[in-house]
C-alpha positions as CSV (number, residue, x, y, z in Angstrom):
1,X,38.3,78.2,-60.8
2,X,35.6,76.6,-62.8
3,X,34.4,72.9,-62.1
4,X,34.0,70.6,-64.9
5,X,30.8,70.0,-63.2
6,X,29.7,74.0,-63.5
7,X,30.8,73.5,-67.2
8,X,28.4,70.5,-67.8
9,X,25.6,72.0,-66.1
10,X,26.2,75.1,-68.0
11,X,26.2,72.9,-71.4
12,X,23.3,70.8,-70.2
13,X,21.6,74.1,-69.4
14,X,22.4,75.8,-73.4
15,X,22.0,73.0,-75.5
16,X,19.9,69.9,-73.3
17,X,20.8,66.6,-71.8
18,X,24.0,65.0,-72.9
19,X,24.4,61.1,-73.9
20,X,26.4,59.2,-71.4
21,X,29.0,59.3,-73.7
22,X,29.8,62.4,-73.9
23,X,29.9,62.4,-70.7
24,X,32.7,60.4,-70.1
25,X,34.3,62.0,-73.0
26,X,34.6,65.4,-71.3
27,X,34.6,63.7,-67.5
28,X,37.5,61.5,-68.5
29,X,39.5,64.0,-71.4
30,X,38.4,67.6,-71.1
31,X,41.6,69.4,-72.3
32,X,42.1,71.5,-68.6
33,X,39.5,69.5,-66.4
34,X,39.6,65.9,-67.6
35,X,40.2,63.0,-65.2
36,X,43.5,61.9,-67.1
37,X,44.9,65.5,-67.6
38,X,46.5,66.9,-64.9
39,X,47.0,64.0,-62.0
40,X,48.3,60.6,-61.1
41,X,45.1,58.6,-60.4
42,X,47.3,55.5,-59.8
43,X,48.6,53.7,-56.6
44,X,47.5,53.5,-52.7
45,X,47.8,57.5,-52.7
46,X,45.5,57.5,-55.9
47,X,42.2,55.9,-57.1
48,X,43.0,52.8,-58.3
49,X,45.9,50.0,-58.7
50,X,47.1,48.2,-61.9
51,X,48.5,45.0,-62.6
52,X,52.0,46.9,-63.6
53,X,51.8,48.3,-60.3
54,X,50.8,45.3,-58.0
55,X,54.2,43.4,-59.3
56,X,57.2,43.7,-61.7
57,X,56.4,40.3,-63.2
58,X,53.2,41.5,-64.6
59,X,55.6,44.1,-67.2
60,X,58.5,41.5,-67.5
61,X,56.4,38.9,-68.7
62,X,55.0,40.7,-71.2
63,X,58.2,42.0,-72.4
64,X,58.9,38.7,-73.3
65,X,55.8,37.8,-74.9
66,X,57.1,40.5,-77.0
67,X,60.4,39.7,-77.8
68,X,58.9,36.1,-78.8
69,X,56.1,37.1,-81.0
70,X,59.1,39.5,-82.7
71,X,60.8,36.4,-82.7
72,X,58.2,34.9,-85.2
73,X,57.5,37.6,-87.3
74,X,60.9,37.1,-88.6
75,X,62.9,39.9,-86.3
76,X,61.6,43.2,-88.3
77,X,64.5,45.7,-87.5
78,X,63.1,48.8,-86.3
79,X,60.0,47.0,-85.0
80,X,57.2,49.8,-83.2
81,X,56.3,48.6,-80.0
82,X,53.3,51.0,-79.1
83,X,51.6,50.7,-75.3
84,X,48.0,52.3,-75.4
85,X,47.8,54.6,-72.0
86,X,50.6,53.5,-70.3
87,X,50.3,55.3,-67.2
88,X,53.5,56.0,-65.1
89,X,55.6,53.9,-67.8
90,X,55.4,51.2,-65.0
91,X,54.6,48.5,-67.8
92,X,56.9,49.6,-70.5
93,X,60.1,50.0,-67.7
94,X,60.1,46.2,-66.5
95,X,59.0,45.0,-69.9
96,X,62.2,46.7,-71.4
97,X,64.3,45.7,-68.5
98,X,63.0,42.1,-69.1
99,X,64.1,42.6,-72.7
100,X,67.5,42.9,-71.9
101,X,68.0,39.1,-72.2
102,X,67.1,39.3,-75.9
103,X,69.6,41.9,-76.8
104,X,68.6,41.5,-80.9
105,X,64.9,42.3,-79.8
106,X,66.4,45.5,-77.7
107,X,68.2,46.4,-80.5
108,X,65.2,46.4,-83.1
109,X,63.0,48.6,-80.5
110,X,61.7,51.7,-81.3
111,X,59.0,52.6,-78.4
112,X,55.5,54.3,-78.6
113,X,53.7,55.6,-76.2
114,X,50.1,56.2,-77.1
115,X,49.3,59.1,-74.4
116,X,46.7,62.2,-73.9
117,X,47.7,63.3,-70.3
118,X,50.5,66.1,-70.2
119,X,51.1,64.8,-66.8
120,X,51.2,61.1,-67.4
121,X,53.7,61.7,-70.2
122,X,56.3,64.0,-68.2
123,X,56.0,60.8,-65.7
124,X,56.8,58.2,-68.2
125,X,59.0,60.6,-69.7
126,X,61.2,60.8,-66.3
127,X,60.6,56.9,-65.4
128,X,62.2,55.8,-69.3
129,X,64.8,58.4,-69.8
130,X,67.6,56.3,-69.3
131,X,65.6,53.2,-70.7
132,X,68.0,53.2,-73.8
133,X,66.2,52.5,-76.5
134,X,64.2,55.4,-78.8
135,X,61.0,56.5,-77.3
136,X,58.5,58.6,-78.9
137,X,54.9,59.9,-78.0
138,X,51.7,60.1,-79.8
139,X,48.0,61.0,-79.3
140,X,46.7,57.9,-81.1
141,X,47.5,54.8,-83.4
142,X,47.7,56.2,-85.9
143,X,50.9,58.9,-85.4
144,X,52.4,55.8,-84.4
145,X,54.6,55.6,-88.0
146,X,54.1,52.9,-90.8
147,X,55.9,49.2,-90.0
148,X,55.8,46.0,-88.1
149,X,54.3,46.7,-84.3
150,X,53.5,44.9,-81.3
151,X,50.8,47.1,-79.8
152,X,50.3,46.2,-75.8
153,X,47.1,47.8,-74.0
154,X,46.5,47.1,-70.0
155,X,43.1,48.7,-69.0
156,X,43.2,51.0,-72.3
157,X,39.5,49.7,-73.4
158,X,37.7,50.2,-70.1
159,X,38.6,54.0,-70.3
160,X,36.7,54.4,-73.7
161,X,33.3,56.6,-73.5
162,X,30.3,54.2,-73.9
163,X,26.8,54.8,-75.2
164,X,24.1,53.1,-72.7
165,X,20.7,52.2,-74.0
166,X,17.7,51.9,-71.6
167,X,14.9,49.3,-72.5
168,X,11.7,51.7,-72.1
169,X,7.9,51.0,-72.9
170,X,9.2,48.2,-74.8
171,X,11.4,50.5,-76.9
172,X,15.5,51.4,-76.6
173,X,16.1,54.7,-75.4
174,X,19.4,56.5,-75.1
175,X,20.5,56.7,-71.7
176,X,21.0,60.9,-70.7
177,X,22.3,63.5,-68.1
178,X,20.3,66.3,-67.3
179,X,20.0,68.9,-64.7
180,X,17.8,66.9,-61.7
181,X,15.6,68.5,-59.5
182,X,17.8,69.3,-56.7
183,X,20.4,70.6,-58.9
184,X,22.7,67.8,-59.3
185,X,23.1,65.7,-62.4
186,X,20.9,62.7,-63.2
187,X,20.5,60.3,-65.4
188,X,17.2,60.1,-67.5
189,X,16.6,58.8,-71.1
190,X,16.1,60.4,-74.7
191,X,12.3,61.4,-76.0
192,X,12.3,59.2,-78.9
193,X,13.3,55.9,-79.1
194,X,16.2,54.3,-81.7
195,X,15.0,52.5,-84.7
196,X,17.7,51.0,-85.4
197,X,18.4,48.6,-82.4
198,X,17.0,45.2,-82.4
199,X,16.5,43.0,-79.7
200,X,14.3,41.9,-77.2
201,X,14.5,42.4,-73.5
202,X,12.7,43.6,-70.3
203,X,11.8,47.2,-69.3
204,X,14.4,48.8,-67.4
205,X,17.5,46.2,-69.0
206,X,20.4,48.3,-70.2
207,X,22.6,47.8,-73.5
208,X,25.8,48.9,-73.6
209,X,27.3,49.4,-77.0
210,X,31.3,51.0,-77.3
211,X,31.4,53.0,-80.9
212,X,35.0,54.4,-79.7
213,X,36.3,50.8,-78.9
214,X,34.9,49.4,-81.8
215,X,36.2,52.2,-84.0
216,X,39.9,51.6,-82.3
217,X,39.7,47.7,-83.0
218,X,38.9,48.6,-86.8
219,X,42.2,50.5,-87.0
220,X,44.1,48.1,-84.7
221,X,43.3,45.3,-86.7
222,X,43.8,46.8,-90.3
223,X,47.1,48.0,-89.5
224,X,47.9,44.3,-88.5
225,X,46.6,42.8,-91.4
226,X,48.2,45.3,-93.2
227,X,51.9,46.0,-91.9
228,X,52.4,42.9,-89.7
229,X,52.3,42.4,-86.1
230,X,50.5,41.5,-83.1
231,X,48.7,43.4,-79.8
232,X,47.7,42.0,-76.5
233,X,45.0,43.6,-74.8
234,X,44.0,43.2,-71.1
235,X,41.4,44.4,-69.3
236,X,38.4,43.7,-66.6
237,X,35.2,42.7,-68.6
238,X,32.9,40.0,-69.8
239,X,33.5,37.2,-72.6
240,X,30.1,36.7,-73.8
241,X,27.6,40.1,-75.3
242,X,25.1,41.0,-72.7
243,X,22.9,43.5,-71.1
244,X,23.7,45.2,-67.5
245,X,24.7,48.9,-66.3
246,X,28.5,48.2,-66.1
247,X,29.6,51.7,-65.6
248,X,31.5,52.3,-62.6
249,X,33.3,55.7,-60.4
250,X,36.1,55.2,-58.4
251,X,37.8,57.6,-56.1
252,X,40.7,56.7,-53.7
253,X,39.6,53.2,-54.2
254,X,36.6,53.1,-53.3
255,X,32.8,53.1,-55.4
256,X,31.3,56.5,-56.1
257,X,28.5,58.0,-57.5
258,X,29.8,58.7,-61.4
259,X,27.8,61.6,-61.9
260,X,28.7,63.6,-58.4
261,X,31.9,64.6,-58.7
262,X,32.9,64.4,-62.9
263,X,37.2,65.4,-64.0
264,X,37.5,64.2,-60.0
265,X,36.7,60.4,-60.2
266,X,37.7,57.5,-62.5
267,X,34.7,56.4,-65.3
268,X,34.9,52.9,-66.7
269,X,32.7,50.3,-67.8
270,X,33.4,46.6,-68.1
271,X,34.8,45.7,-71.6
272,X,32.7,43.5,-74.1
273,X,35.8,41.4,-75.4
274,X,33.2,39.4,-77.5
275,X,32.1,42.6,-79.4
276,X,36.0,44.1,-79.5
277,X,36.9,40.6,-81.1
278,X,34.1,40.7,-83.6
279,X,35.3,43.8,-84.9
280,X,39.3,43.1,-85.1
281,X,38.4,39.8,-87.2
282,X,36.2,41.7,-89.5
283,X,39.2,43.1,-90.9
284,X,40.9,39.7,-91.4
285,X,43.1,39.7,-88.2
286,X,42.9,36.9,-86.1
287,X,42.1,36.7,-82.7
288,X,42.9,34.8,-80.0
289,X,41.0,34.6,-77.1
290,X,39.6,36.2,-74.6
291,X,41.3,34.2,-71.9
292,X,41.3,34.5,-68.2
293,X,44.2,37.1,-67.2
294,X,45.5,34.0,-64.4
295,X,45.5,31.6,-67.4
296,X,47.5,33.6,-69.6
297,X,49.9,35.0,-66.8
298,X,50.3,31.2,-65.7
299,X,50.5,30.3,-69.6
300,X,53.6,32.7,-70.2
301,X,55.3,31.7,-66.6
302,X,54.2,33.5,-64.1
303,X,54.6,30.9,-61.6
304,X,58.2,30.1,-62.6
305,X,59.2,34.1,-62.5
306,X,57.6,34.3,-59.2
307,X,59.6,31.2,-57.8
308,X,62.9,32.7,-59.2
309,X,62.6,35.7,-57.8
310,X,61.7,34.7,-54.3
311,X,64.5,32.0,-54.1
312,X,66.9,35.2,-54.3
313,X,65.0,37.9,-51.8
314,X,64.3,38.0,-48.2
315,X,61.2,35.9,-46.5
316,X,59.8,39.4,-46.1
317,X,59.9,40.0,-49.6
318,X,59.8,36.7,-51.0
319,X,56.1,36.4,-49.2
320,X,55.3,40.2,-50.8
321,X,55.8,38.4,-54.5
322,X,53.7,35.4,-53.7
323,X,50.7,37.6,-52.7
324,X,51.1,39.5,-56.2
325,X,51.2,36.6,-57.6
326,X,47.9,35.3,-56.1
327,X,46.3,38.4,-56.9
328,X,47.1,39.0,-60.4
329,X,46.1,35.2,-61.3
330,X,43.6,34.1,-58.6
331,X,40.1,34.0,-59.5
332,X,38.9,34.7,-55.9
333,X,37.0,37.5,-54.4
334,X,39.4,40.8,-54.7
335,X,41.8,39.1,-57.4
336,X,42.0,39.6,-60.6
337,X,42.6,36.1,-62.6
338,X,39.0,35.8,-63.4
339,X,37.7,39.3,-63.5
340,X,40.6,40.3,-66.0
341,X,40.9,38.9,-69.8
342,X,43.1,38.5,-72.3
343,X,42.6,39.4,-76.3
344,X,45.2,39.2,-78.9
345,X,45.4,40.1,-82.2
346,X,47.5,39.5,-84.7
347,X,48.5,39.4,-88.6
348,X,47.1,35.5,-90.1
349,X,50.5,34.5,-90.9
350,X,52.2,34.3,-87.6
351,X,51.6,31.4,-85.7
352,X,49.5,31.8,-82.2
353,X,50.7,34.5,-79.6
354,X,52.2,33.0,-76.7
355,X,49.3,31.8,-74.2
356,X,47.0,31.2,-76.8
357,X,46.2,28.1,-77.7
358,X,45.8,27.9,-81.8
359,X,42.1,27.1,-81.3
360,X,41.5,30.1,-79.8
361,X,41.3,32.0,-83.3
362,X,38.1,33.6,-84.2
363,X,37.3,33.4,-88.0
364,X,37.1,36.7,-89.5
């Protein structure tokens, strides 16, 4: 059988060096040999952990962040809730069992899942079959049909192919993957520079710039502003634009090479939340945020869910929710509270998101 790495070389070797985008494009989403395609990357047995993973709480909570922000946009009935790469359905499962307490909410539902894996969907297909409430899959936003939606995302923005820029004779040159000398891929930079970048910095300093996620807030917020709604985005990333080499391999959790082993590894880079949120409130959405992921979590009770549910289980178990806890909202080394952020967006006439302070809104 072929190797996505046998294909790129045999690409690279046709037509020259690729960007690092499309890189990650055909790494990541090739239709036979992509990452996403044909495995389960999540768990100890996989590559990496989620937050959905590490604890119920994580997808109850934000089942009731849902149900309230339905609960201020008037109680639209059939409202879409749409989750962007939901992975096993982990997410969607304990926010719709969370739900339950707000049978009206329940009752509104109709579920979308925003998936490209064949074998991610048969698994959330399996995990939500008895979930009770319509569920329905698409490729992207915008099969998701017309109406009210409260659009959910957990480490959907990471995952999208970035273009890297490489600071060069005092000039910005896109970062490339050729054919190395020994063989094996390697990184190098285009032969002429881009005229249209601005901005000082040293040689060697890299720019990281995200057409796809930028593209994706565009539509996210115009359907907003358009239709009515809200979306909640998390992911690991930075608050404030800079430069740096943020992307990152990982296989069976630990850091790899990104260009050894492509279709076989994770590719991510840290999310620019400052850039995402310029481009949502250029459409006239506002935005709240970002916000630490520990601050929001703790913001939308975390601490009281965790006490609740360890007042009714075992010590055994009872000390197993405590150490989710910590790790979802501590800002420690190997925790994800500081690390992680939170971005809404949402349609100017509802009032701020739960865990958002009104202050938080960026003007558009």
């Amino acid at each position: 059988m072929t190797t996505l790495l046998e294909e790129m070389k045999a690409l690279i070797a046709l037509k020259g060096p690729i960007t690092v985008e499309r890189y990650m494009e055909l790494a990541l989403a090739h239709p036979e040999l992509g990452y996403y395609m044909s495995r389960d990357p999540f768990g100890a047995a996989g590559d990496f952990t989620t937050s959905p993973e590490i604890s119920q709480m994580f997808g109850e909570l934000i089942g009731l962040w849902a149900a309230e922000v339905w609960s201020t946009m008037g109680g639209p009935n059939p409202v879409r809730l749409v989750e962007l790469g939901p992975g096993r359905g982990t997410l969607m499962s304990d926010a719709l069992r969370a739900a339950r307490i707000v049978p009206e909410f329940r009752a509104a539902l109709d579920v979308w899942l925003v998936e490209t894996s064949p074998t991610l969907a048969a698994m959330q297909h399996d995990l939500l079959l008895d979930a009770g409430v319509p569920i329905a899959w698409a490729q992207n936003l915008q099969e998701v049909p017309a109406g009210p939606a409260i659009v959910i995302g957990n480490e959907f923005l990471d995952a999208l192919p970035v273009r890297q820029f490489v600071r060069v004779g005092g000039q910005w040159r896109e970062r490339t993957v050729r054919i190395g000398d020994q063989g094996a891929l390697a990184f190098d930079v285009a032969a002429e520079p881009e005229p249209y970048i601005r901005g000082n910095a040293r040689d060697g300093e890299v720019l990281e710039v995200n057409p796809a996620g930028h593209r994706f807030m565009f539509e996210l917020g115009a359907r907003l502003v358009k239709q009515g709604g809200a979306a909640l985005l998390i992911d690991y990333g930075h608050s404030v634009t800079g430069l740096g080499d943020t992307l990152q391999a990982l296989r069976a959790h630990r850091y790899v090479d990104p260009l050894a082993q492509p279709g076989e590894c994770d590719l991510t880079a840290h999310v620019d939340f400052a850039a995402m949120a310029r481009s949502a409130a250029a459409t006239g959405a506002a935005v709240y945020g970002p916000i630490d992921q520990g601050d929001f979590l703790r913001a939308i009770g975390v601490d009281l869910r965790t006490k609740a549910l360890a007042e009714r289980a075992g010590a055994d178990r009872a000390e197993e929710l405590h150490q989710a806890r910590n790790r979802l909202v501590g800002k420690g080394k190997g925790e994800m509270g500081a690390l992680f952020k939170a971005l809404a967006v949402a349609n100017r006439n509802l009032p701020a998101p739960p865990g958002f302070l009104p202050s938080a809104a960026k003007p558009a």
